[in-house]
PAZAPA-4460 file (N, C-alpha, C; in steps of 0.05 Angstrom, whole numbers, plus 32768, in hexadecimal, padded with zeros to 4 digits):
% residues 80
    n_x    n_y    n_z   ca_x   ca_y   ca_z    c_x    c_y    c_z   seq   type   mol
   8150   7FDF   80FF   8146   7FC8   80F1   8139   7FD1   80D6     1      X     A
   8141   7FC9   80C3   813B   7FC9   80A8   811D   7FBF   80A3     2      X     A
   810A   7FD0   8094   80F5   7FC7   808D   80ED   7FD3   8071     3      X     A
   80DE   7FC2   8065   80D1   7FC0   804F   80B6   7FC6   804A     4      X     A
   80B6   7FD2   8029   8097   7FDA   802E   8087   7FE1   8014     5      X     A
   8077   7FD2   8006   8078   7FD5   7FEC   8069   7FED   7FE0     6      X     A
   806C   8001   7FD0   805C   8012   7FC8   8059   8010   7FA9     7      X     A
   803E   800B   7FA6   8033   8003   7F91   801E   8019   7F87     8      X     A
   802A   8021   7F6E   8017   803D   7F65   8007   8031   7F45     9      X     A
   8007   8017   7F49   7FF3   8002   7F2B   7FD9   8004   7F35    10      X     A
   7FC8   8016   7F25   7FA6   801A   7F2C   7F99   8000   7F2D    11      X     A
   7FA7   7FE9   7F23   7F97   7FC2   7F28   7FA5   7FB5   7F2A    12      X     A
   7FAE   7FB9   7F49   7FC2   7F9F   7F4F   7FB3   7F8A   7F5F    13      X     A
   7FA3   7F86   7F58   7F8E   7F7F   7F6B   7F96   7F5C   7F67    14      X     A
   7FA0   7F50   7F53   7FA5   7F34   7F51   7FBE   7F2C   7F62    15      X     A
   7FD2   7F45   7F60   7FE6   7F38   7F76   7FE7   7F46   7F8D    16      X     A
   7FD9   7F55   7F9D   7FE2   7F69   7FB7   7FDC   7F49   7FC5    17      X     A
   7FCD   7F34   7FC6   7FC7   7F24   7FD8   7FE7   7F16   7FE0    18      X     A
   7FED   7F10   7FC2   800E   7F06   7FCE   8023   7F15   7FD9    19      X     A
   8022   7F28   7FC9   803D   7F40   7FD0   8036   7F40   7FF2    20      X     A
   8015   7F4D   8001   8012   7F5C   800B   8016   7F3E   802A    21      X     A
   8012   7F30   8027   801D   7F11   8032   803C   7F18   803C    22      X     A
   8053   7F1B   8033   8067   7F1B   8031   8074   7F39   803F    23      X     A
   8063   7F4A   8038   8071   7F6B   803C   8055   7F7C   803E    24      X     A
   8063   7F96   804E   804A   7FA7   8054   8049   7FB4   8037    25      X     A
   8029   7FBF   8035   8029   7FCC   8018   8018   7FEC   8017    26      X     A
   802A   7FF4   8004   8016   8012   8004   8004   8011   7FED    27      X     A
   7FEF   800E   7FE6   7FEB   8010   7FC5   7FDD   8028   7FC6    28      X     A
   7FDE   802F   7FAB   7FCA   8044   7FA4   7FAC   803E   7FA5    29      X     A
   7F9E   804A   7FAB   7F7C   804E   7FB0   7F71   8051   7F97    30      X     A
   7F64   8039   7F8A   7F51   803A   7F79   7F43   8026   7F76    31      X     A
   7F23   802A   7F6B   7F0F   8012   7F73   7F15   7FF5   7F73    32      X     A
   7F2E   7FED   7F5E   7F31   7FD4   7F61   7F48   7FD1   7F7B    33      X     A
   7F5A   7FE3   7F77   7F6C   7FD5   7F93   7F57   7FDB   7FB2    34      X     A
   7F4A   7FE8   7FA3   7F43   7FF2   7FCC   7F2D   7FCE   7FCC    35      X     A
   7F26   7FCD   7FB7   7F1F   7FA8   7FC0   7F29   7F96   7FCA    36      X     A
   7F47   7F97   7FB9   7F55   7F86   7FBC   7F61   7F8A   7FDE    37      X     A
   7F65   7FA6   7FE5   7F69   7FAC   8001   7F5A   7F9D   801A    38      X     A
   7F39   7FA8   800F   7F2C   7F95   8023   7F2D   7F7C   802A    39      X     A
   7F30   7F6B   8017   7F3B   7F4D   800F   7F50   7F42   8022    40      X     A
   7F65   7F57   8019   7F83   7F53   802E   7F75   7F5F   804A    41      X     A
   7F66   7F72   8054   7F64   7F79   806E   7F48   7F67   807C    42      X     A
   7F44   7F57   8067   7F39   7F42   807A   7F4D   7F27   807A    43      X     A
   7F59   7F24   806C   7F6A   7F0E   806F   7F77   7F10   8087    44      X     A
   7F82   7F23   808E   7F92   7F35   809F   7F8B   7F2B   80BB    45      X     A
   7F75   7F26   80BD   7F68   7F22   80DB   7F74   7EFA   80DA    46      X     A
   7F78   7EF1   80CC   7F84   7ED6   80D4   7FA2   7ED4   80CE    47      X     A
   7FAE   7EE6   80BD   7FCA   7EE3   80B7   7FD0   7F15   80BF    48      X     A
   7FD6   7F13   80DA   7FCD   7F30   80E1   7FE9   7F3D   80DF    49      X     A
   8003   7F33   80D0   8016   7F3D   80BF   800F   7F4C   80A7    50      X     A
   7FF5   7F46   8099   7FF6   7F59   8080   7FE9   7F73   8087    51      X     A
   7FF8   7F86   807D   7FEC   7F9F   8080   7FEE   7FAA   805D    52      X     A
   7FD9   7FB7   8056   7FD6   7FC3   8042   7FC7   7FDD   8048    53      X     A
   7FD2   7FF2   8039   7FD1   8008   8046   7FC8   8017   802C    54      X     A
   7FAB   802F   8025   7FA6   8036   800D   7FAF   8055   8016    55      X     A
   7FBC   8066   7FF4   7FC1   8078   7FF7   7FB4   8089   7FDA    56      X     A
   7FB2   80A0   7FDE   7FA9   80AA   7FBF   7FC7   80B3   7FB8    57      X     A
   7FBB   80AB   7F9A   7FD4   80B4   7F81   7FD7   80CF   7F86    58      X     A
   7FED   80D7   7F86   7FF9   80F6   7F79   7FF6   80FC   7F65    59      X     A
   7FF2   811C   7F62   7FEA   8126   7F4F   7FF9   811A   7F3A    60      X     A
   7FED   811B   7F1F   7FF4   811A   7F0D   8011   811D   7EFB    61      X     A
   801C   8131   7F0C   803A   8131   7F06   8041   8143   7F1B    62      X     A
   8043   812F   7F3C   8053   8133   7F52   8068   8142   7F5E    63      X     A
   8069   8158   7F63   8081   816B   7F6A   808D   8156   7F7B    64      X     A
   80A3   8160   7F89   80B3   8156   7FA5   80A7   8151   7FB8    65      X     A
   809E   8168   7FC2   8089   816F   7FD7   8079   8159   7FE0    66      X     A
   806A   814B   7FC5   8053   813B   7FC8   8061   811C   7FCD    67      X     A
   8078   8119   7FBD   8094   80FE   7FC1   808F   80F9   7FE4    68      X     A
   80A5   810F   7FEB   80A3   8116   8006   808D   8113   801D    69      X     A
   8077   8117   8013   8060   8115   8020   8055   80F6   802F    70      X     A
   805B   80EA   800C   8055   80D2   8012   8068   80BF   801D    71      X     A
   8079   80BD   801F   8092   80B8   8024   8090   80B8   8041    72      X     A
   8094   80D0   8050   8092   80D5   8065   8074   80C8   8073    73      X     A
   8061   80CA   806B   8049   80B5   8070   804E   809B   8077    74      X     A
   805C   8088   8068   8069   8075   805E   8078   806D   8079    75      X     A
   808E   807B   807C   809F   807E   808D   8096   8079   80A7    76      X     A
   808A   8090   80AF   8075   8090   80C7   8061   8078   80D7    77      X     A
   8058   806F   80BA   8045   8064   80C4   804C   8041   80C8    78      X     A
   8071   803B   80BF   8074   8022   80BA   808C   8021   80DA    79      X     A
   8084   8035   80E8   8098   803A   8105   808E   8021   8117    80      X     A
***
């Protein structure tokens, strides 16, 4: 079964993760404004308990494979 999963690496997505994150599971990147916007969605969560938003830190700066892979496989894993 085919599944979906948004990964979002915009340091202030914080105006739309509420919609996107409604619709589809989401990875965003970890920073002070999304990890707000996170809490927001993981309290919403408790009446509509389909949204999952999930925080991850950004990769280095200019990401080998390795680190692709990493997260990816995280990703993977954790949407079983």
């Amino acid at each position: 079964m085919p599944r979906n999963v948004a990964i979002v690496f915009e340091p202030d997505f914080a105006d739309q993760l509420g919609k996107l994150a409604f619709h589809t599971p989401v990875w965003l990147v970890d920073t002070p404004e999304n990890k707000r916007a996170a809490e927001v969605s993981w309290q919403a969560a408790i009446e509509w308990p389909h949204i999952t938003v999930t925080l991850f830190r950004a990769p280095a700066e200019e990401p080998d494979q390795s680190e692709w892979c990493a997260l990816l496989a995280q990703i993977v894993f954790q949407q079983r």
